[in-house]
N, C-alpha and C positions, 0 to 999 in steps of 0.2 A: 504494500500500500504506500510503502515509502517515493515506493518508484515511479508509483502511478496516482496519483492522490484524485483524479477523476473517477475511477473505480468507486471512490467511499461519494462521490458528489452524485454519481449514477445513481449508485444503492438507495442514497437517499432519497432522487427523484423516483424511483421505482414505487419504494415504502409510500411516499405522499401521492401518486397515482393511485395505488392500490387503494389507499383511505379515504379516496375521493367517491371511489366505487362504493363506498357506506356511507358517507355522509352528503353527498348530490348536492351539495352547495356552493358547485365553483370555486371554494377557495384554495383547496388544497391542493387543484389541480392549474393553480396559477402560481403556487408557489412552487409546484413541484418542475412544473415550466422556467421558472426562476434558476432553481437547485439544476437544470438539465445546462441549463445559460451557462450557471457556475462550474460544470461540469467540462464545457467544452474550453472555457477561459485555464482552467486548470491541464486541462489536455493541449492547450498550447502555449501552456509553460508558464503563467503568468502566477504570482504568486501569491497565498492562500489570501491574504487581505483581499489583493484585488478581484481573484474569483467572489468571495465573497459581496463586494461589493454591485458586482456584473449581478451577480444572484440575486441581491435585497432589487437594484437599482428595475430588472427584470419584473420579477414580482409585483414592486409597488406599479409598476406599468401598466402590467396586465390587470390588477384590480383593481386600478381605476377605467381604464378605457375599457377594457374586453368583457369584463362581467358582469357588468351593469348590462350591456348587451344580449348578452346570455341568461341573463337570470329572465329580463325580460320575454324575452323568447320563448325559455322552454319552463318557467314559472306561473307565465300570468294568464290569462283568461279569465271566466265567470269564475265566481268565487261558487263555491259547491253549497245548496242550499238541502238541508237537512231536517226532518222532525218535521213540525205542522208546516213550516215555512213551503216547506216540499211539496204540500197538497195542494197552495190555494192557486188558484187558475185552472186544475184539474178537474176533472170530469165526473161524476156520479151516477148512479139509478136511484130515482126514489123509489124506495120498498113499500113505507106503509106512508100515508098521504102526511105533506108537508104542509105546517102552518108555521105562523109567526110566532107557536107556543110549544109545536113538537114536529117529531115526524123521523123516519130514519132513509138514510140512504147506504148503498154500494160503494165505496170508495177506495180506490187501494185495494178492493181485495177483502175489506174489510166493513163492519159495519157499524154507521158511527149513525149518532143521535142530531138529525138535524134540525135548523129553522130556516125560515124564508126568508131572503132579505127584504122583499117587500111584505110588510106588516099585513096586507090585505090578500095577499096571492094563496091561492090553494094548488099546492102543485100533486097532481095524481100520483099514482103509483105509475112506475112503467118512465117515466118520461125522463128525460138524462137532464141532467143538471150540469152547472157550473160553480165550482167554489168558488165565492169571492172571499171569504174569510175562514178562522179557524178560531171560535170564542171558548176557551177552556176544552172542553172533551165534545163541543157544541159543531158542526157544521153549516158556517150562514150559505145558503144554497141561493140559484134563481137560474130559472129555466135556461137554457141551452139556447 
């Protein structure tokens, strides 16, 4: 290693590669990118200070320019909407007839206790709905 001091600056970019493949947050994989820098600055002879510094100087490069880029890329989209949030705009059957005081529907798969959004509406059995809200274990429904 004496001889070769790029060997140990390799091994280390390999290690920070590898731990990028668990942790999928671009960083490890920008420094390891750095450490590969250092690696090559060491491999042509330059000494350990100055690989070092090729390494940090690399690094801090890449995560400022590159992985803001990346993250946005392959991170962002809709955010994932889960639990009641998940139902409301989805679709229904009313089972046994909907008023402004009861009534159940098909939802999901599932059968939840509904009401009508309009106060006056009687919606049949049979007829598909739409949630517009989700009030406690309540489904506010209205015709399709």
């Amino acid at each position: 290693m004496q001889n070769n001091p790029w060997v140990g600056w390799a091994g280390a970019g390999v290690l920070l590669a590898a731990a990028e493949l668990i942790s999928m947050d671009f960083v490890l994989v920008m420094l390891a990118l750095g450490v590969f820098g250092g690696a090559l600055g060491a491999a042509a002879g330059l000494p350990f200070v100055l690989s070092l510094l090729v390494s940090i100087v690399i690094s801090v490069g890449l995560l400022g320019v590159l992985r803001p880029n990346l993250v946005a890329r392959f991170h962002g989209g809709p955010e994932l909407v889960t639990g009641h949030a998940a139902l409301v705009g989805g679709t229904a059957v009313v089972l046994d007839e909907v008023t402004d005081m009861a009534g159940t529907v098909r939802l999901s798969g599932e059968i939840w206790t509904a009401r009508a959004y309009d106060p006056h509406e009687r919606i049949e059995p049979g007829t598909k709905v739409r949630v517009f809200e989700i009030d406690g274990a309540t489904a506010v429904v209205h015709p399709d």
